[in-house]
Every structure is written in structure tokens, then in C-alpha cells.
N, CA, C and O atoms as CSV, one atom per row, in Angstrom:
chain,resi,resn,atom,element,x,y,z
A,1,UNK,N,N,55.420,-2.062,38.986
A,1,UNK,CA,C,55.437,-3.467,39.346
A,1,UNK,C,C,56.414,-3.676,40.499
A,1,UNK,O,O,57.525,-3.155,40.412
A,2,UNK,N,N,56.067,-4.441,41.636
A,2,UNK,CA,C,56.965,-4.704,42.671
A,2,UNK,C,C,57.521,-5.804,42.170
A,2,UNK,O,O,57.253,-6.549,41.228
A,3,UNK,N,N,58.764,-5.738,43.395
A,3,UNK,CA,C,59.450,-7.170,42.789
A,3,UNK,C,C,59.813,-7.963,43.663
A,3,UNK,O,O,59.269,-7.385,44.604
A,4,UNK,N,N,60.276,-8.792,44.103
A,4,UNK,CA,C,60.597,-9.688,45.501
A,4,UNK,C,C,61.468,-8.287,46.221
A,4,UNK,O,O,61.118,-7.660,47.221
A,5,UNK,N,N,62.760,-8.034,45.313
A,5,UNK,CA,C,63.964,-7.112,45.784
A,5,UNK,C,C,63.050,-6.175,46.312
A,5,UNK,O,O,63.020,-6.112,47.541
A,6,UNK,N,N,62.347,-5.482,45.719
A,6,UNK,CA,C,61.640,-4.648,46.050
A,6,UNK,C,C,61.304,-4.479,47.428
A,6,UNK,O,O,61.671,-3.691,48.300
A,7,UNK,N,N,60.206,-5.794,47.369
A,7,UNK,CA,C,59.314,-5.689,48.380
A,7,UNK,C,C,60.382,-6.522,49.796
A,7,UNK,O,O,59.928,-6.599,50.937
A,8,UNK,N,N,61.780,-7.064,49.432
A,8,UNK,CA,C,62.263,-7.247,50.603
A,8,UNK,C,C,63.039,-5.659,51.188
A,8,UNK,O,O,63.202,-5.210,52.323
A,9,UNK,N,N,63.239,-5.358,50.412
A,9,UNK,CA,C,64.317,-3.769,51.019
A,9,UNK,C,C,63.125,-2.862,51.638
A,9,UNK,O,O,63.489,-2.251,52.643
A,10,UNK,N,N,61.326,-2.568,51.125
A,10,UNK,CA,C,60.709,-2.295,51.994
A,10,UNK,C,C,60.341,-2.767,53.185
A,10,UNK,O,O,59.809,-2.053,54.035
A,11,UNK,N,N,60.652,-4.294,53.382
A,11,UNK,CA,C,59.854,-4.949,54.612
A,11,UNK,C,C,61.281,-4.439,55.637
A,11,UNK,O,O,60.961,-4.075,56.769
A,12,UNK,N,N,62.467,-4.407,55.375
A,12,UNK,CA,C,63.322,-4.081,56.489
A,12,UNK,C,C,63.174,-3.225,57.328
A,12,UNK,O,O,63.146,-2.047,56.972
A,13,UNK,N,N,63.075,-3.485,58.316
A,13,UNK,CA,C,62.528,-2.546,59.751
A,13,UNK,C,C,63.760,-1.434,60.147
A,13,UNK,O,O,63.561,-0.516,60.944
A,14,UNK,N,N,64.683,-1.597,59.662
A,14,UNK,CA,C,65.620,-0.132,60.001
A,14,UNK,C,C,66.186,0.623,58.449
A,14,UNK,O,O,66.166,0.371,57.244
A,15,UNK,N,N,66.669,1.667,59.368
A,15,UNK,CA,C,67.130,2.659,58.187
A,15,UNK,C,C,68.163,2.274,57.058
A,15,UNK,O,O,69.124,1.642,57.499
A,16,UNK,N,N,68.173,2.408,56.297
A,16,UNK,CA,C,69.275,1.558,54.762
A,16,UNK,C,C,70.648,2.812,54.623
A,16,UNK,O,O,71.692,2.895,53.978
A,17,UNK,N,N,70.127,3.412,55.344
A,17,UNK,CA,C,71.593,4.137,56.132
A,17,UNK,C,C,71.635,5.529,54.648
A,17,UNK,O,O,72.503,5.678,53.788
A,18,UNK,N,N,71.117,5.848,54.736
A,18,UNK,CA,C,70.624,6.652,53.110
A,18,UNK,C,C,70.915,6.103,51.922
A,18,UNK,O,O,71.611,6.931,51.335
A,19,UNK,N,N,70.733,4.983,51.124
A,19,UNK,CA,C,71.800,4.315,50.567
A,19,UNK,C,C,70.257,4.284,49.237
A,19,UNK,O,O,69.088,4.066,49.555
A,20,UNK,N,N,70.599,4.477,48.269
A,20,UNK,CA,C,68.974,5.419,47.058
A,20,UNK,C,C,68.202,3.841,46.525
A,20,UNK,O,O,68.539,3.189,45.537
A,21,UNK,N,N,66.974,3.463,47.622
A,21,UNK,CA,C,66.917,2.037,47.351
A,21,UNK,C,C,66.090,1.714,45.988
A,21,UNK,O,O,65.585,0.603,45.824
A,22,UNK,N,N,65.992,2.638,45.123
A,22,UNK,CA,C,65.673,2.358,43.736
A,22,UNK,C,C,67.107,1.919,42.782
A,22,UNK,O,O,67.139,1.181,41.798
A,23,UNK,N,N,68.086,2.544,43.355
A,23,UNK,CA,C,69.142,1.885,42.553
A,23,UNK,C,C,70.036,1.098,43.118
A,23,UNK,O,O,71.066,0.780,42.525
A,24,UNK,N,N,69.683,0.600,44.606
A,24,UNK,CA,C,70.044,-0.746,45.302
A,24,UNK,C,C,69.102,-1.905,44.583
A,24,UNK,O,O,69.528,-3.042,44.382
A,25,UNK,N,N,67.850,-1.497,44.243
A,25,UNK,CA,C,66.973,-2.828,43.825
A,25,UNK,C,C,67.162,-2.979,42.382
A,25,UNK,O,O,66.944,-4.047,41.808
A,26,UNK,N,N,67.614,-1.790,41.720
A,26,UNK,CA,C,68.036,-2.505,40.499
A,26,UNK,C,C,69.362,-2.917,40.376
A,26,UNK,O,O,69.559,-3.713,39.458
A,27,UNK,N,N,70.263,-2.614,41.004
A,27,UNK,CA,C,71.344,-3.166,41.150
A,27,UNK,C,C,71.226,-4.520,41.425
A,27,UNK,O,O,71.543,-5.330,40.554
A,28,UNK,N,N,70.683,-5.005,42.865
A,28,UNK,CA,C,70.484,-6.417,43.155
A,28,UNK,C,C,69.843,-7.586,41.826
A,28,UNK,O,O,70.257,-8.720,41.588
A,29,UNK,N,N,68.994,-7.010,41.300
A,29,UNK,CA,C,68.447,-7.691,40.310
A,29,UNK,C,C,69.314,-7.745,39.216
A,29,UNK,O,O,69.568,-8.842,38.718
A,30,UNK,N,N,69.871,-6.586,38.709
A,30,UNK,CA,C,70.520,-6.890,37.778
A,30,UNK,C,C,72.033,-7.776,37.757
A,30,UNK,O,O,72.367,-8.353,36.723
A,31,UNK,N,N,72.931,-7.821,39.043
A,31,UNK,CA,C,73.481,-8.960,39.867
A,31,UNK,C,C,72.782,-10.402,39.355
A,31,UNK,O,O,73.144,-11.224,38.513
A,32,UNK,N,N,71.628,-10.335,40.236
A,32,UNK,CA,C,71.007,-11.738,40.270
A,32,UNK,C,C,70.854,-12.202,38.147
A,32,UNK,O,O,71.432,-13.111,37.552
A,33,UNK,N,N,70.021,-11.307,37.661
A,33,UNK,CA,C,70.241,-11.431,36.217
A,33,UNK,C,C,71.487,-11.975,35.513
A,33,UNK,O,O,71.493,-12.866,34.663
A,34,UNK,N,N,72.584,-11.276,36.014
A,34,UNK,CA,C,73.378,-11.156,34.778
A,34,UNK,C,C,74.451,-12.244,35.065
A,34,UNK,O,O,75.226,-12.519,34.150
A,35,UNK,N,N,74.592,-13.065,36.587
A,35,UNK,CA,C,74.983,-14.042,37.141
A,35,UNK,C,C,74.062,-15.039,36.736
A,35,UNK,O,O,74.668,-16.110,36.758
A,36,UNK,N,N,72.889,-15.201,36.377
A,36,UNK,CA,C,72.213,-16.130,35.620
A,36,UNK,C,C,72.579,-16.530,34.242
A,36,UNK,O,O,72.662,-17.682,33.815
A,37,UNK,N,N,72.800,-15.346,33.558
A,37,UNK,CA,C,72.927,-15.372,32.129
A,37,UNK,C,C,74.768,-15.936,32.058
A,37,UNK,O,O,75.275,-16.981,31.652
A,38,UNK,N,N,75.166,-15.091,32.462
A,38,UNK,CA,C,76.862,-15.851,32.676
A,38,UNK,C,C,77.453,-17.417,32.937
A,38,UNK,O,O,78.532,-17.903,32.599
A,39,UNK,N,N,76.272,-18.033,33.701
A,39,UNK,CA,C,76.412,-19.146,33.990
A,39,UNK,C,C,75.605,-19.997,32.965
A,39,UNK,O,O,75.853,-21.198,32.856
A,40,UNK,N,N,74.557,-19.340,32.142
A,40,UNK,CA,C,73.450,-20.478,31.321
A,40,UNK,C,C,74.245,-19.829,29.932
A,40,UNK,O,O,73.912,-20.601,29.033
A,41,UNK,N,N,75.123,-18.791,29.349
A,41,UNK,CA,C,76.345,-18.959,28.572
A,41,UNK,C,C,77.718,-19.212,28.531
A,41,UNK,O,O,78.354,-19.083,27.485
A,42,UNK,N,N,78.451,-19.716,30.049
A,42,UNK,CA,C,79.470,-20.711,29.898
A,42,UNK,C,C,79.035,-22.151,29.170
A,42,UNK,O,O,79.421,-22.723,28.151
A,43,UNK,N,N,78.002,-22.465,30.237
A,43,UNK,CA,C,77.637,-23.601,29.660
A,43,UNK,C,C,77.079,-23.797,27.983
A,43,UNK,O,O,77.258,-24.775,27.257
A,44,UNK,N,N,76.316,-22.447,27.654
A,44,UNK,CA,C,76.457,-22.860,25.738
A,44,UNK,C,C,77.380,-23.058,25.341
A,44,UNK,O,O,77.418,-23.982,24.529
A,45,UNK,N,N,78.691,-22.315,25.664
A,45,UNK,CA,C,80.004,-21.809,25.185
A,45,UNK,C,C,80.301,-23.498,25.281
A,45,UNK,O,O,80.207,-24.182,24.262
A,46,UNK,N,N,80.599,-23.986,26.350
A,46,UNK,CA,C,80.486,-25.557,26.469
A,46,UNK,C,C,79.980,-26.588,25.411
A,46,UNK,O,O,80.630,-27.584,25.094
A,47,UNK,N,N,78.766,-26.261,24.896
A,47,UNK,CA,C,77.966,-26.832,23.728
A,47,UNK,C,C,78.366,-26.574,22.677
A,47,UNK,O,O,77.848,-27.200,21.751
A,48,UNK,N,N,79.349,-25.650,22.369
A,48,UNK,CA,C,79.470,-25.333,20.767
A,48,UNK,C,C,80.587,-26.886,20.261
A,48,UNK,O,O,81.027,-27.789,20.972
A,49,UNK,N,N,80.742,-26.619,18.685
A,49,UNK,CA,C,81.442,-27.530,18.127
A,49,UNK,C,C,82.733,-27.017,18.374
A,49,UNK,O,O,83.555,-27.915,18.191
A,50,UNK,N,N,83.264,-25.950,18.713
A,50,UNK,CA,C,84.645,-25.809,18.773
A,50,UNK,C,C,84.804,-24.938,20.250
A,50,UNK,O,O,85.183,-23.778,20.409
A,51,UNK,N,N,84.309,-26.086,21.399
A,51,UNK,CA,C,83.928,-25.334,22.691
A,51,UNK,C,C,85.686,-24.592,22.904
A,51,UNK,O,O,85.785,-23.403,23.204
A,52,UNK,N,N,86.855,-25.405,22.717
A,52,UNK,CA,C,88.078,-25.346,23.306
A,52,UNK,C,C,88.536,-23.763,22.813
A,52,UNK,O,O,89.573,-23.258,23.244
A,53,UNK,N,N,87.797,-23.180,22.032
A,53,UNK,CA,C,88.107,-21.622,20.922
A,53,UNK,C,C,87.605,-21.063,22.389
A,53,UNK,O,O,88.284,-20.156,22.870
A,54,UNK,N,N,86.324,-21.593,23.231
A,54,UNK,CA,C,85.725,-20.183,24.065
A,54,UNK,C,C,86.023,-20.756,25.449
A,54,UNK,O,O,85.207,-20.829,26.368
A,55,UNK,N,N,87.610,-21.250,25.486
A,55,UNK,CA,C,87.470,-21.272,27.181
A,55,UNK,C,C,87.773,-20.039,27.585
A,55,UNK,O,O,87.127,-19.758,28.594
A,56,UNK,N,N,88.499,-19.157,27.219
A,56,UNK,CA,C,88.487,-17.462,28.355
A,56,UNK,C,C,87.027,-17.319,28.187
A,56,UNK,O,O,86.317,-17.547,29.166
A,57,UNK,N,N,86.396,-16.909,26.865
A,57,UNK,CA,C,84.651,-16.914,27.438
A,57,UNK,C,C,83.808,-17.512,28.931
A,57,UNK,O,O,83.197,-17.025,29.882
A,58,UNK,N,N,84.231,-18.887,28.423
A,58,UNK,CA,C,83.948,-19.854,30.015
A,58,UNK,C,C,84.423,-19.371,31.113
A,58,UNK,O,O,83.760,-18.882,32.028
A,59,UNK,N,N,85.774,-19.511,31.052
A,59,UNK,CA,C,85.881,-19.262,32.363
A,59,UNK,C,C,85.885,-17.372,32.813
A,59,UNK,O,O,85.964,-17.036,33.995
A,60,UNK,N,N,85.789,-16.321,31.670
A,60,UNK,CA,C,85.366,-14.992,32.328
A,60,UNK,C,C,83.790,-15.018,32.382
A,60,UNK,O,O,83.436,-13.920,32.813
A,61,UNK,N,N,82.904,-15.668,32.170
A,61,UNK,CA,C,81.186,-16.127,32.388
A,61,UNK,C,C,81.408,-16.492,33.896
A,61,UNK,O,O,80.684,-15.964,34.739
A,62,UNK,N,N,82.313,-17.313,34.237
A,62,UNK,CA,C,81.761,-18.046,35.074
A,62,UNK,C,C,82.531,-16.956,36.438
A,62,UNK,O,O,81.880,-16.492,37.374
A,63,UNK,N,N,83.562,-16.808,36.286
A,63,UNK,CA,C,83.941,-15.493,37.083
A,63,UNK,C,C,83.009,-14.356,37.467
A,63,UNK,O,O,82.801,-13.902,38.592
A,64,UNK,N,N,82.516,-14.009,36.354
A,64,UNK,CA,C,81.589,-12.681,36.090
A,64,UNK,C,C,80.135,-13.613,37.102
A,64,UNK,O,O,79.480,-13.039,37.972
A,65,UNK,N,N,80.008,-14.494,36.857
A,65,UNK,CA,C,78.471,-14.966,37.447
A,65,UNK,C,C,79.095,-15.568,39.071
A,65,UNK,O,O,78.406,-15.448,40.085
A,66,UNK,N,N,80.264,-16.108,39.085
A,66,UNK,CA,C,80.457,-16.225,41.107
A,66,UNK,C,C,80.501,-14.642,41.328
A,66,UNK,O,O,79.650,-14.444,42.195
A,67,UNK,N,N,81.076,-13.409,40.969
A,67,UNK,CA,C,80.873,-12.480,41.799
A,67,UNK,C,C,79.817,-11.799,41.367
A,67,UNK,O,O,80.034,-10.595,41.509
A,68,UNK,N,N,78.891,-11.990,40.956
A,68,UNK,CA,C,77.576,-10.903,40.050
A,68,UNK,C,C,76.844,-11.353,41.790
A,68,UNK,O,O,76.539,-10.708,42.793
A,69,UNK,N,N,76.814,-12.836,41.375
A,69,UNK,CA,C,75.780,-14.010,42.672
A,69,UNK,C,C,76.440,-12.696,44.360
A,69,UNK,O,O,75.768,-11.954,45.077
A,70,UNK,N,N,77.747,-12.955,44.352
A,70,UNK,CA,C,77.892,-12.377,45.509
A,70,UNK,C,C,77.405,-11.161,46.207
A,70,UNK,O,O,76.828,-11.061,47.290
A,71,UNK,N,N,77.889,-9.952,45.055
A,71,UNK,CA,C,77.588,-9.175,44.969
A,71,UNK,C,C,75.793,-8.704,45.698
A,71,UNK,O,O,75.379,-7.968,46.594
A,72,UNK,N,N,75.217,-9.595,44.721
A,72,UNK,CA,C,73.880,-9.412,45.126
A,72,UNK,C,C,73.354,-9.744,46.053
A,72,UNK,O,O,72.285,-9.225,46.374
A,73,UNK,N,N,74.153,-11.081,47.058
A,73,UNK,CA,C,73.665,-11.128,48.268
A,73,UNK,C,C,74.600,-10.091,49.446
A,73,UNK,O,O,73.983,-9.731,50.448
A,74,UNK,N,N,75.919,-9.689,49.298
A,74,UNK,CA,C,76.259,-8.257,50.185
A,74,UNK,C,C,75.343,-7.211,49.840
A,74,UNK,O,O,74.996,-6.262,50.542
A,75,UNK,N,N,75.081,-7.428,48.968
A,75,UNK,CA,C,73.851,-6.037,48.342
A,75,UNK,C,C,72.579,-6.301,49.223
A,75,UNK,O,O,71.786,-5.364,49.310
A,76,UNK,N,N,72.400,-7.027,49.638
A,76,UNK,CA,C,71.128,-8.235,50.181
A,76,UNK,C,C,71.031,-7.503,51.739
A,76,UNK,O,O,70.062,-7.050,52.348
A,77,UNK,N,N,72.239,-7.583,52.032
A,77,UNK,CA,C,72.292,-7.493,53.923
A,77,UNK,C,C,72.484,-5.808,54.209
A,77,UNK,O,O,72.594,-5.211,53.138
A,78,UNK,N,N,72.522,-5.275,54.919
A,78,UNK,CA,C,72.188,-4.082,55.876
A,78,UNK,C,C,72.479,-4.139,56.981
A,78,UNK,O,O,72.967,-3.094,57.412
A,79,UNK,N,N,72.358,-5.256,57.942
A,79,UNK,CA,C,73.270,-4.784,59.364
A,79,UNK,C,C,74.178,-5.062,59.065
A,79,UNK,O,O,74.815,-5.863,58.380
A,80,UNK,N,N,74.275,-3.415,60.347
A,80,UNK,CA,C,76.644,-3.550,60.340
A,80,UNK,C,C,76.747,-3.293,58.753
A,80,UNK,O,O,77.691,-3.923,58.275
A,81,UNK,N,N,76.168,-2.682,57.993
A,81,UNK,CA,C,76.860,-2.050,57.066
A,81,UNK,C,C,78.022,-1.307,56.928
A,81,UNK,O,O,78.459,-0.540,57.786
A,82,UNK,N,N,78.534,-1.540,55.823
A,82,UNK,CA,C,80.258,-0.893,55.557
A,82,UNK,C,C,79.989,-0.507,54.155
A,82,UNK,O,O,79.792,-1.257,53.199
A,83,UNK,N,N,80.018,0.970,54.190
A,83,UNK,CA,C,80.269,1.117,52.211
A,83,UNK,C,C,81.338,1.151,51.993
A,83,UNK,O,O,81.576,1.314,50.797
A,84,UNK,N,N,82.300,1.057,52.717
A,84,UNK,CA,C,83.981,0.673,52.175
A,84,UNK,C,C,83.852,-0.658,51.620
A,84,UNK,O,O,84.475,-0.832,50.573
A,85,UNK,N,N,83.018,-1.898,52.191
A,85,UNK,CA,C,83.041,-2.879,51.807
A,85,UNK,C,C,82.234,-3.256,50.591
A,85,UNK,O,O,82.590,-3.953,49.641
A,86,UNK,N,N,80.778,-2.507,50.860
A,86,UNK,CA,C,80.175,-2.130,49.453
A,86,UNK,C,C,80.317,-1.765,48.344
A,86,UNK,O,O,80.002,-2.339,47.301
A,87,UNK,N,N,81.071,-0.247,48.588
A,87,UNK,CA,C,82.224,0.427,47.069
A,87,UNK,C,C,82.936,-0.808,46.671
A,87,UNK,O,O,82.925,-1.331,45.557
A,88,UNK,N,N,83.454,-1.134,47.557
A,88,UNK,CA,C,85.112,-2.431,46.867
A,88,UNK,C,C,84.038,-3.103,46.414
A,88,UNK,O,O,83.661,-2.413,45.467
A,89,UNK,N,N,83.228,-4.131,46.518
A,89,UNK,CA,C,82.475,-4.871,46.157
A,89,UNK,C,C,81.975,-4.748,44.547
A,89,UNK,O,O,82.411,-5.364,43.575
A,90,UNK,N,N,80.836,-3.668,44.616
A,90,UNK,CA,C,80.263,-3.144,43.331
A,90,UNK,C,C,81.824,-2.571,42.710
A,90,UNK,O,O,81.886,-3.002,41.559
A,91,UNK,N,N,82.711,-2.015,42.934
A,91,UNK,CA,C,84.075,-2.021,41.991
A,91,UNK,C,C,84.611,-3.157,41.161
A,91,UNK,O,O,84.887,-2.948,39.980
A,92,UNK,N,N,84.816,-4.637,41.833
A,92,UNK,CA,C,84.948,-5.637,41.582
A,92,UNK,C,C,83.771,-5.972,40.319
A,92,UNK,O,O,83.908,-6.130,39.105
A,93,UNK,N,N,82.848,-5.991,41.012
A,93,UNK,CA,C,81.795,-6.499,40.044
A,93,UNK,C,C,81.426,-5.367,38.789
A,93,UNK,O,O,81.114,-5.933,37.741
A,94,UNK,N,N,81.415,-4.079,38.739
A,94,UNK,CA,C,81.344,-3.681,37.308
A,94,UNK,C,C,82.951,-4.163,36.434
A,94,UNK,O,O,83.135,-4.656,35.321
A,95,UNK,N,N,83.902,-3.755,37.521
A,95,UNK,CA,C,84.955,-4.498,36.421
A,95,UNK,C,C,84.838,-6.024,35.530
A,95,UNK,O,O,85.218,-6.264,34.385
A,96,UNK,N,N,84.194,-6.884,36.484
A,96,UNK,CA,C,84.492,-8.343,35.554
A,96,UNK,C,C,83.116,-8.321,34.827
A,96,UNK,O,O,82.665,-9.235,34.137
A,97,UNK,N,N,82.511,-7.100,35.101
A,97,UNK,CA,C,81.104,-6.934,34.155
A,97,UNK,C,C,81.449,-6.420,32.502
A,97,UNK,O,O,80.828,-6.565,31.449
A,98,UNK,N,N,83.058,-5.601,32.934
A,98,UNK,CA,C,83.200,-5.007,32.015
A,98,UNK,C,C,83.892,-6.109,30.592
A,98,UNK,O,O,83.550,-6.355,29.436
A,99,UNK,N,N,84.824,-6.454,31.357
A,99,UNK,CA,C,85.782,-7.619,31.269
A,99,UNK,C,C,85.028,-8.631,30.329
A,99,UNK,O,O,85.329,-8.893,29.164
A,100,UNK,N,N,83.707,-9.290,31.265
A,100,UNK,CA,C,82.880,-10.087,30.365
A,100,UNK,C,C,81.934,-9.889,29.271
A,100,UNK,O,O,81.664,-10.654,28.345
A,101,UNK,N,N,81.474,-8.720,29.542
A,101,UNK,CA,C,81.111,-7.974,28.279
A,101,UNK,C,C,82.013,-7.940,26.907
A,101,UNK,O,O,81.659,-8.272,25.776
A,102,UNK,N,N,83.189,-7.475,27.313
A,102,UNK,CA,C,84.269,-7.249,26.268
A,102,UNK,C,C,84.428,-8.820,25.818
A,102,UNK,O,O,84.490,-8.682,24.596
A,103,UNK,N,N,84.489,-9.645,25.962
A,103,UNK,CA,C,85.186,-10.874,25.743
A,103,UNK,C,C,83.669,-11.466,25.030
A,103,UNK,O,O,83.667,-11.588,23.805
A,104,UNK,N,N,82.616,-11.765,25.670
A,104,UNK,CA,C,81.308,-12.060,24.783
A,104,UNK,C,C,80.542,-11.536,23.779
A,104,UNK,O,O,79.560,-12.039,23.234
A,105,UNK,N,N,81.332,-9.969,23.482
A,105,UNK,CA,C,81.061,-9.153,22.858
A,105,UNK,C,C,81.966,-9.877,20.922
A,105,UNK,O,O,81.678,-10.000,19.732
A,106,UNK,N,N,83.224,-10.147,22.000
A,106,UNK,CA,C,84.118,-10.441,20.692
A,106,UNK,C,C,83.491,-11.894,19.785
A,106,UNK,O,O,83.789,-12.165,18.622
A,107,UNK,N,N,82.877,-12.421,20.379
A,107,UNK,CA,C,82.043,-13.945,20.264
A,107,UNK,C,C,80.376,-13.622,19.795
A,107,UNK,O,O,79.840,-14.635,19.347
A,108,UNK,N,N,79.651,-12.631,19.817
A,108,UNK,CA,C,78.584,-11.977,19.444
A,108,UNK,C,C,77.767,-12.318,18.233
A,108,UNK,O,O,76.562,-12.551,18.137
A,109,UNK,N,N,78.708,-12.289,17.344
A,109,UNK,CA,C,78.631,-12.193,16.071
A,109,UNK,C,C,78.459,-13.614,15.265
A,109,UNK,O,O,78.028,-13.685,14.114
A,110,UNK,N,N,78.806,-14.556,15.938
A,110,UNK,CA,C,78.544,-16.305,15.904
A,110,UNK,C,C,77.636,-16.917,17.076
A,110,UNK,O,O,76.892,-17.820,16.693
A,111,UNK,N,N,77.574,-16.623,18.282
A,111,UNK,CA,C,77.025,-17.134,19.457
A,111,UNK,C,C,75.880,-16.026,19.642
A,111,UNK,O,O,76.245,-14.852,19.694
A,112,UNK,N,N,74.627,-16.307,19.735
A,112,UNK,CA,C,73.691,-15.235,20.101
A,112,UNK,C,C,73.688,-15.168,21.686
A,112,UNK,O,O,73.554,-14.129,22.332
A,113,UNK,N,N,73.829,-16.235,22.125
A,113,UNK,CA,C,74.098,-16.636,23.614
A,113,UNK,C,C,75.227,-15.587,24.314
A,113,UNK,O,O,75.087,-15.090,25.431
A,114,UNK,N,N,76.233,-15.387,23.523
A,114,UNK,CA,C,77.292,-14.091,24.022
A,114,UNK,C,C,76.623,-13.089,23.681
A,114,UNK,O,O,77.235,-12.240,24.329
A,115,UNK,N,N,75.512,-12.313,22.945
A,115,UNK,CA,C,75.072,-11.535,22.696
A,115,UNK,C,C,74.328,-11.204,24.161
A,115,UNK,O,O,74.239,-10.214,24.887
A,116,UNK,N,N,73.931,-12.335,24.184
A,116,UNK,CA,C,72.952,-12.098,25.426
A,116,UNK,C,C,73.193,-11.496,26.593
A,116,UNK,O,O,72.724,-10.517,27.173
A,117,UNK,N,N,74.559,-12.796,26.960
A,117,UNK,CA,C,75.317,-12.433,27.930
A,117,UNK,C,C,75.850,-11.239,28.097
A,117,UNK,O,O,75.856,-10.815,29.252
A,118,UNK,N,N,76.367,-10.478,27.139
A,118,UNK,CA,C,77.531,-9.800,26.594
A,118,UNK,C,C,76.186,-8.174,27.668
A,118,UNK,O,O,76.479,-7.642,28.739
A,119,UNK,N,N,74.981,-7.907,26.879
A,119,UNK,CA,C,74.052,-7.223,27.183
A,119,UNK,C,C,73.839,-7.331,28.770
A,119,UNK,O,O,74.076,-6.290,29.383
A,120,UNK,N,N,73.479,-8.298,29.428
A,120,UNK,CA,C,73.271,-8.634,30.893
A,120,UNK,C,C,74.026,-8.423,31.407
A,120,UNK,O,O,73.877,-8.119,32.591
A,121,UNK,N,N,75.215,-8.458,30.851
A,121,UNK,CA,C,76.825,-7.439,31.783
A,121,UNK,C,C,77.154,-6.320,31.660
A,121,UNK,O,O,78.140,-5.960,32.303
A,122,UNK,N,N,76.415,-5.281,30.734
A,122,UNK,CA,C,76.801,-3.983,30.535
A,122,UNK,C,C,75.842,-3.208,31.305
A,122,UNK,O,O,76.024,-2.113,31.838
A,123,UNK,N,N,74.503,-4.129,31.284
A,123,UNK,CA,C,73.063,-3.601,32.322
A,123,UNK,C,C,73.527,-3.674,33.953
A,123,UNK,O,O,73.195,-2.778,34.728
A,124,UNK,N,N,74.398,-4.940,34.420
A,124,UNK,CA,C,74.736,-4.507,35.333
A,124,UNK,C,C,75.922,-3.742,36.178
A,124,UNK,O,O,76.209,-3.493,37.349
A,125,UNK,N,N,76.534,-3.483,34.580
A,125,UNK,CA,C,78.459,-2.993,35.070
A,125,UNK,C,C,77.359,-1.379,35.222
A,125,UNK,O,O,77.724,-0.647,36.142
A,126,UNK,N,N,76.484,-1.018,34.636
A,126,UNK,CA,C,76.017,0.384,34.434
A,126,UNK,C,C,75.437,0.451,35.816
A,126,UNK,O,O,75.792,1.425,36.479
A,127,UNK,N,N,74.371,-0.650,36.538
A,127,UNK,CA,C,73.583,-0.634,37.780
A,127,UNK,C,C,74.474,-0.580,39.024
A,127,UNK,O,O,74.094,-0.137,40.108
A,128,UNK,N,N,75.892,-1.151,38.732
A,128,UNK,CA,C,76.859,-0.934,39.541
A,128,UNK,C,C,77.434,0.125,39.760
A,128,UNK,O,O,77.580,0.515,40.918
A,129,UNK,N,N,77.941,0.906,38.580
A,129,UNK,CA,C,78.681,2.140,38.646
A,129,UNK,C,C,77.587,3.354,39.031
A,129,UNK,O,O,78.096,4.345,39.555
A,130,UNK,N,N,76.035,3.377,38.810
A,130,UNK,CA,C,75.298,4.032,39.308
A,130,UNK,C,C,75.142,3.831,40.964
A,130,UNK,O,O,75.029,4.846,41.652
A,131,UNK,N,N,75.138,2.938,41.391
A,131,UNK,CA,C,74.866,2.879,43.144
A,131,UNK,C,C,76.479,3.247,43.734
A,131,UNK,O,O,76.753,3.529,44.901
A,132,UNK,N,N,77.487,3.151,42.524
A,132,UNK,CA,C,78.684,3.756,43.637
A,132,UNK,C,C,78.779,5.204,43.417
A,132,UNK,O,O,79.304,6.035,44.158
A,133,UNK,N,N,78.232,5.371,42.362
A,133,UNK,CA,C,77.440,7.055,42.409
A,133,UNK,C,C,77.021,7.911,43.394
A,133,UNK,O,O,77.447,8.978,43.838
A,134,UNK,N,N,75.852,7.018,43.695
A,134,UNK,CA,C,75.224,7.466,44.589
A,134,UNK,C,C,75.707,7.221,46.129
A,134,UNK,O,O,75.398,7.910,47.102
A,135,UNK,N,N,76.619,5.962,46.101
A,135,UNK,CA,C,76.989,6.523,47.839
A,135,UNK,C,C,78.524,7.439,48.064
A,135,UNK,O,O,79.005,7.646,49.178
A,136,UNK,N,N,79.154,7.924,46.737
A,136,UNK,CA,C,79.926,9.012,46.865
A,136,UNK,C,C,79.320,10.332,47.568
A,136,UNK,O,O,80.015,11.340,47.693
């Protein structure tokens, strides 16, 4: 199955500088994913009856989903590439992948919504640490 990511990293007319674009496109997606889910479980975390118990939840969701979002659009661009800027980048982002995982993980067990979340951050702390894999 193609996917938008997909089919935009094929339409680019120059070289991706060897950079393994099966685990650039799941990387990007899983970015775009897991910055979705981070942001649609702050806001449950928000909804509960005892929201004030999950503000580090909130606010490491909402951390984890501004740099997941970023991430995926530096992941996005290709000219004037820098994998110094790339490595630091995907570094950043599996860490607060890790970070938010751990913290929605601890909330799991009452919130299915951190379950969720908790999963969508380990899929992409893993899609991250695989593409800095590969441009070692």
C-alpha cells in the first residue's frame, strides 16, 4: 500500500543523499501518528475527573506531540540537507518518545487513552532510533 509519505519521497526529483527511504517513510508517519495521539491524549487527560493528578501526563503529551509534529516535517525536507541536524533531531524526538511513553505507561492501567498514547510513542521512539541507525 502506498502512502502520501510514500508517494511524496518518490516524486522528489533529486537524490535523498543515501538516506534508507523505507525507514524515512516510516519514521515520518510514525512522527505524524504519534504527535496526533499525544495531542488527542493530553486533551483526555484534560477530561478526566481528577484531570490536576495528570498534568506531567499533559504537559509530557503535549511536548512529545510539538516535537513528534516537527520532527516529521525536518524529516519532510531534503534540500541542503544536514544529518548533524537530522541525528540531533530524531535524538530529541526518541527521547521525549521515551519519556512519554514512560509517564503514560504509569497511567495505562486507568486511562486506555495513555495506553494508546503510551504505544504510539514506543512505535515511534523505535522508527527513530532505526533511521539514526541507518545514517551511522
Amino acid at each position: 500500500m502506498t502512502t502520501v509519505v510514500k508517494d511524496m519521497l518518490g516524486a522528489y526529483p533529486a537524490d535523498l543523499g543515501g538516506v534508507d527511504r523505507d525507514r524515512l517513510t516510516r519514521c515520518i508517519e510514525e512522527c505524524i501518528a504519534c504527535a496526533q495521539a499525544c495531542t488527542a491524549c493530553a486533551d483526555a487527560c484534560l477530561s478526566e475527573e481528577k484531570a490536576a493528578e495528570l498534568a506531567k501526563c499533559v504537559r509530557t503529551d503535549l511536548d512529545c506531540a510539538d516535537i513528534c509534529q516537527t520532527t516529521g516535517r525536518v524529516l519532510s525536507r531534503h534540500t541542503g540537507y544536514d544529518a548533524n541536524i537530522t541525528r540531533a533531531q530524531l535524538q530529541a524526538c526518541a527521547a521525549v518518545c521515551k519519556a512519554c511513553a514512560d509517564e503514560c505507561e504509569s497511567h495505562a492501567g486507568m486511562h486506555d487513552h495513555c495506553r494508546v498514547c503510551a504505544e504510539a510513542c514506543r512505535r515511534c521512539e523505535q522508527a527513530c532510533n532505526d533511521l539514526i541507525a541507518s545514517l551511522d
